[in-house]
LODODREN-534999 format. One record per residue (C-alpha): residue in one letter; x, y, z. Coordinates in steps of 0.25 Angstrom, whole numbers, padded with zeros to 4 digits, always signed. Example, Ala and Ser with C-alpha at 12.3 -4.5 7.8 and 13.67 -1.06 7.14 Angstrom:
A+0049-0018+0031S+0055-0004+0029
% end
This chain:
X+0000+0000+0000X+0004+0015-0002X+0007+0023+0008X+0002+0037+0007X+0003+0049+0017X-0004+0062+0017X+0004+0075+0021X+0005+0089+0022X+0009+0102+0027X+0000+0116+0030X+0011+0127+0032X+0005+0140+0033X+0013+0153+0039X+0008+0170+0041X+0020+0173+0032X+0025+0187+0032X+0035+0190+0020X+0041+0205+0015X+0051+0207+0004X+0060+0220+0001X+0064+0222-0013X+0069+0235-0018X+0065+0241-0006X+0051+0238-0007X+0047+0226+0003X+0034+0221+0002X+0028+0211+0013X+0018+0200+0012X+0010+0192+0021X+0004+0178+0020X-0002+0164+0027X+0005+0152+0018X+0016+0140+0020X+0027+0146+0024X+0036+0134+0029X+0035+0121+0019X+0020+0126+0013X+0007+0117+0013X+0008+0102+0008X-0001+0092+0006X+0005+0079+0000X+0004+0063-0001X+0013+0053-0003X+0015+0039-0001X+0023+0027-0004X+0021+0014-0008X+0029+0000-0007X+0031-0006-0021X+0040-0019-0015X+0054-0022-0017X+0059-0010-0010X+0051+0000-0020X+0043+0011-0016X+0032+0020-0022X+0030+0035-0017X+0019+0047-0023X+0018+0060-0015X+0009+0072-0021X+0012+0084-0014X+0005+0096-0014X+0005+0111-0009X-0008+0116-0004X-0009+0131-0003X-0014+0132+0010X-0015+0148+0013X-0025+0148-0002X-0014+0154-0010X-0006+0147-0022X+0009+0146-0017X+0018+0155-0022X+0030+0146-0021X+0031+0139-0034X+0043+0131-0031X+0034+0123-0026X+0024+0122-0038X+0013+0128-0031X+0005+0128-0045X+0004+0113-0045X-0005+0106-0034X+0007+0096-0031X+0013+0109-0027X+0025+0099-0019X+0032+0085-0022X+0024+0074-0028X+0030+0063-0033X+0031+0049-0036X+0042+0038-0035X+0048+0025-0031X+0060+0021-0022X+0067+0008-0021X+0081+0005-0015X+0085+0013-0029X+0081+0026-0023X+0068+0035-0026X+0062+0041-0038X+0053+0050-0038X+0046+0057-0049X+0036+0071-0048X+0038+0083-0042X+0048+0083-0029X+0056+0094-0021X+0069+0095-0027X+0082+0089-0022X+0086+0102-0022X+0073+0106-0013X+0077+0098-0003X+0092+0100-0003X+0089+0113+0000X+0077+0111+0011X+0088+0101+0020X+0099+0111+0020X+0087+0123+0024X+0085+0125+0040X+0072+0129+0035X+0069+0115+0027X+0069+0125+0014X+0055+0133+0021X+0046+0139+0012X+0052+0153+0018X+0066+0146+0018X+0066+0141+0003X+0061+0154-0004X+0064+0164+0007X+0078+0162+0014X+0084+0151+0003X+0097+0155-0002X+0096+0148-0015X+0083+0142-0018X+0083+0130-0027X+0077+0133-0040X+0067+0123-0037X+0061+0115-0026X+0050+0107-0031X+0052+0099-0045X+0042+0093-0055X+0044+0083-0065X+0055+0077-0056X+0062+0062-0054X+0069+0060-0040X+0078+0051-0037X+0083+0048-0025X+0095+0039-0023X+0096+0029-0013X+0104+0029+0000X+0119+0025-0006X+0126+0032+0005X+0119+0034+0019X+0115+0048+0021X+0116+0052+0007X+0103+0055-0001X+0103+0059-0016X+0093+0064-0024X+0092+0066-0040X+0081+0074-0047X+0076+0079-0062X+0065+0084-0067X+0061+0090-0081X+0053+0101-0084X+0039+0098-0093X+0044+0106-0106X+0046+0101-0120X+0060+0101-0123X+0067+0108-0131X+0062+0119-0122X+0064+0133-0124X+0056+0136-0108X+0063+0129-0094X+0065+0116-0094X+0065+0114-0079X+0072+0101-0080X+0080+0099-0067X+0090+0089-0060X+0093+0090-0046X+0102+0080-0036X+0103+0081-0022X+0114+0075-0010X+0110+0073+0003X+0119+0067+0013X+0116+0066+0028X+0124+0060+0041X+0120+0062+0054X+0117+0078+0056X+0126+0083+0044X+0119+0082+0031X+0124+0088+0017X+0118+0089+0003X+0119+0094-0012X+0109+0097-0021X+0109+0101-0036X+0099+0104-0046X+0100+0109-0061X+0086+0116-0069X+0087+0117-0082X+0077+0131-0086X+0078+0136-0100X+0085+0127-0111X+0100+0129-0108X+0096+0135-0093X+0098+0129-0079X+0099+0131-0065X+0108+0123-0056X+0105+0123-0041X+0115+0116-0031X+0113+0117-0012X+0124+0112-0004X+0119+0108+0011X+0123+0104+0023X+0118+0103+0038X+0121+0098+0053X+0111+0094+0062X+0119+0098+0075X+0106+0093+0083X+0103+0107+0090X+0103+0113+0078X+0103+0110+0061X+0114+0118+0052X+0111+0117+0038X+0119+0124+0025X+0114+0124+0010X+0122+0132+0000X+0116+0134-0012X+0117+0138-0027X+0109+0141-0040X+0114+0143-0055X+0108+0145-0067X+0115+0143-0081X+0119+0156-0086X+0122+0162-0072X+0136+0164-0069X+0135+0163-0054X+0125+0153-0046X+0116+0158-0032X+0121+0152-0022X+0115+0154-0006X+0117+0147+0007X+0108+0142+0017X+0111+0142+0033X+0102+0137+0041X+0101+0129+0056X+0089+0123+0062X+0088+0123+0077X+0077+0113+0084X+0071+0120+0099X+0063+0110+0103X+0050+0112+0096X+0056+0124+0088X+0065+0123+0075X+0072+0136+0072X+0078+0135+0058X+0086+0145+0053X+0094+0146+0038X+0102+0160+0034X+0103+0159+0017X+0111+0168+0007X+0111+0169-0009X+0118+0176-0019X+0115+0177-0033X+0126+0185-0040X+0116+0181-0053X+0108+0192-0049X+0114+0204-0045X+0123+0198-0035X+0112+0195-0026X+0114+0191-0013X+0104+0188-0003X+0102+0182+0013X+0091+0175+0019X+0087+0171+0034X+0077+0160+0038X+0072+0158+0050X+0063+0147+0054X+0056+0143+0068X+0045+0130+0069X+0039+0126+0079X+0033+0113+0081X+0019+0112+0087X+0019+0097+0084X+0024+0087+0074X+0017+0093+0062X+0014+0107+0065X+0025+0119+0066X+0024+0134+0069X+0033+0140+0058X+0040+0154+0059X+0050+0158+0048X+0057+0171+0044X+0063+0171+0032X+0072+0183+0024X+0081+0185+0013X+0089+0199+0008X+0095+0203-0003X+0109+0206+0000X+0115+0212-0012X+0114+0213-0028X+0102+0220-0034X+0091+0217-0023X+0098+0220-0012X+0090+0221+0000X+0079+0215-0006X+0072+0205+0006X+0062+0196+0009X+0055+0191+0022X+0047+0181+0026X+0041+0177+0041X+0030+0165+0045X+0024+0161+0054X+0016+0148+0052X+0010+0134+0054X+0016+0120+0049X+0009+0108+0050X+0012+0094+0043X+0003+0083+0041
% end
């Protein structure tokens, strides 16, 4: 028989955000998800004999707040707004074929002290991936060859005839993870080919302690297009403290993009959750970034949220 399981997450927050550019700052308030967003989702398994395994899950992004998201990173114009997916795994490893958060995704979210927070990845990243969700994708995952050590391969093509004159979207991405103990380290890259001729190439370098008072984490970061003679690069900081029923996270971040005006820029995450019980978490963030030189210095943007977490 299969084995299907029903979750979710309602993650709703009284947001206050403002942003300053050319010294005009403009400020905006809101109820949404301010932490992971809203999910709804089902998945399950099945036992096929002879050490295979079936798996589905279809994953959705309800809008909980009656407003369309405005993240598009994660397909917010498509009901299976998440990962859905379905494979098979065997003592060969696990394929996977749909949509599914990038290797990349999740290179960055384990070297994040916010877990890559929906403040954290598009408010105080240092380098955001140039995707996090991929459609039309095939994952493979490798099967355990070295104790601690995890390897994932990804590709994915975009639904366009070829030869194409408009972006392909065809994209390869590989992730290393390796973990002993409380150290843990991990290398991602990721190539997307845009218009004929055209690609981006995306690499993060991790590492973290667990030091049992308190987590460290490090994530350096760079993005380069074809045709650009210098990459963005940015760091990522960050050290998470557990105090009893309270976890204070707190990551620090810098970019520069000499692409654009020399434009350099620094961000400041702070993160406090509080546990009313295994499922359910107050949520308080404040989040900011500042343009620290090129043609937008000054330029700022800030975010604080207070809100409610609750898994099921």
């Amino acid at each position: 028989m299969a084995d299907v399981t029903i979750f979710g997450i309602v993650d709703q927050a009284y947001s206050m955000s403002s942003a300053k550019t050319a010294g005009v700052t403009t400020k905006t308030t809101s109820v949404a998800g301010q932490y992971t967003g809203s999910e709804l989702g089902f998945k399950g398994s099945e036992d096929l004999g002879s050490g295979l395994k079936a798996s589905f899950q279809i994953h959705f992004a309800p809008s909980i707040d009656g407003v369309p998201p405005s993240n598009t990173t994660v397909g917010a114009t498509s009901p299976t707004g998440y990962q859905s997916h379905v494979g098979v795994s065997g003592d060969f490893g696990a394929v996977k074929l749909g949509k599914y958060f990038s290797p990349m995704f999740f290179h960055s979210a384990t070297f994040d002290a916010t877990g890559a927070s929906a403040i954290g990845f598009n408010v105080a990243n240092g380098v955001t991936p140039t995707f996090a969700l991929v459609s039309n994708a095939i994952q493979y995952d490798l099967p355990t060859l070295v104790p601690g050590l995890g390897v994932s391969y990804m590709m994915a093509k975009g639904e366009v005839a070829r030869p194409a004159t408009t972006a392909l979207n065809d994209i390869s991405n590989i992730r290393l993870m390796y973990s002993t103990g409380p150290f843990s380290a991990g290398i991602s890259t990721a190539t997307t080919k845009g218009l004929t001729g055209a690609s981006t190439k995306d690499s993060g370098t991790g590492v973290s302690y667990d030091l049992g008072m308190a987590k460290v984490l490090y994530n350096a970061t760079s993005s380069k297009a074809s045709g650009v003679a210098v990459a963005t690069k940015g760091s990522n900081l960050g050290i998470s403290l557990p105090l009893g029923a309270t976890t204070l996270n707190v990551t620090s971040t810098t970019s520069k993009n000499t692409s654009a005006a020399n434009l350099q820029s620094s961000g400041m995450l702070v993160q406090a959750i509080y546990a009313l019980s295994k499922r359910t978490s107050v949520i308080f963030q404040n989040g900011s970034t500042k343009v620290t030189s090129g043609t937008s210095n000054g330029d700022t943007s800030k975010v604080t949220a207070v809100g409610l977490h609750h898994s099921f």
